[in-house]
N, C-alpha and C positions, 0 to 999 in steps of 0.2 A: 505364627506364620506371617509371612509380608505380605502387603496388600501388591495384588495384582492389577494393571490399568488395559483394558482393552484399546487397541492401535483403533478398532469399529469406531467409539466412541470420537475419538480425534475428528476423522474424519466426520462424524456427523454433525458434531458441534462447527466445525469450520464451514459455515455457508456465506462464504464473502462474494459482495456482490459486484459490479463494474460501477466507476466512478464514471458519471456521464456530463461533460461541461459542455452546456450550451452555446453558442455562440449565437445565433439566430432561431428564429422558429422553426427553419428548416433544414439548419445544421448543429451538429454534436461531435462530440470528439469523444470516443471511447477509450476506457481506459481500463483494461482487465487487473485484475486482483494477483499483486506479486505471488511469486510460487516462493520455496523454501530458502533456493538456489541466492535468487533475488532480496533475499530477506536478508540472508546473511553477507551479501555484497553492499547492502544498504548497512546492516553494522559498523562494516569495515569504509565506506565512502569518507571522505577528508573533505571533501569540495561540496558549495550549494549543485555546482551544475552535474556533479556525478550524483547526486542524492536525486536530483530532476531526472534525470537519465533514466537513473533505474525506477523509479517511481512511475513514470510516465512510458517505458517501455518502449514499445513500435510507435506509438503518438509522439515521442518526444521533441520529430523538428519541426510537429504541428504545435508544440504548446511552446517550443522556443520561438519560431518566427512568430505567435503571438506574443508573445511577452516579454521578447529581449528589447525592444526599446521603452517599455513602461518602466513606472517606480520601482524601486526594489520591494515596495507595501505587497506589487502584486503578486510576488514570486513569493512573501514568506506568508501571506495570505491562505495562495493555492496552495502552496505544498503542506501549511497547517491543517484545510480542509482533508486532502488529500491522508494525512496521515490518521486524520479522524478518522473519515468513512472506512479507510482500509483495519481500523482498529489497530497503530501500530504506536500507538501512544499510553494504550492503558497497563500491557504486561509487557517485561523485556523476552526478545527472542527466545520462542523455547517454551516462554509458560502456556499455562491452558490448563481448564479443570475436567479432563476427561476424565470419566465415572471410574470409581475404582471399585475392584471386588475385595474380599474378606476374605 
């Protein structure tokens, strides 16, 4: 018999959480956790500034007007950070070990 993967499991394991950049004590720029849709747009991206886009979401011309006239250090910096905290570095789109049955 083949092992069966409960869809439950997916979902439980995936607890991603928002990426939050500082900017002062008493501001922040929220960054919520790509959905599927967005996963697979970031695959297919050719461009740093379409990878920022979809990476960055609804904040994006808050992290561009910070950051388009700095180094380019700071753009491959944050989108490094970025693609850590979102875990988009360790398995290619698609993988994931949810629990399988027997």
């Amino acid at each position: 018999m083949s092992k069966t993967y409960k869809f439950d499991s997916y979902l439980a394991e995936a607890r991603p959480t928002d990426f939050a950049l500082e900017l002062s004590h008493d501001e922040m720029i929220v960054i919520g956790p790509p959905d599927v849709e967005t996963m697979l747009k970031m695959d297919e991206a050719r461009t740093a500034r379409r990878m920022l886009e979809l990476l960055c979401g609804d904040q994006y011309s808050k992290v561009y007007e910070l950051i388009k006239h700095r180094h380019s250090g700071v753009l491959e910096r944050l989108a490094k950070d970025m693609r850590a905290h979102f875990n988009l570095e360790n398995e290619p789109s698609g993988g994931g070990r949810a629990s399988s049955t027997s």
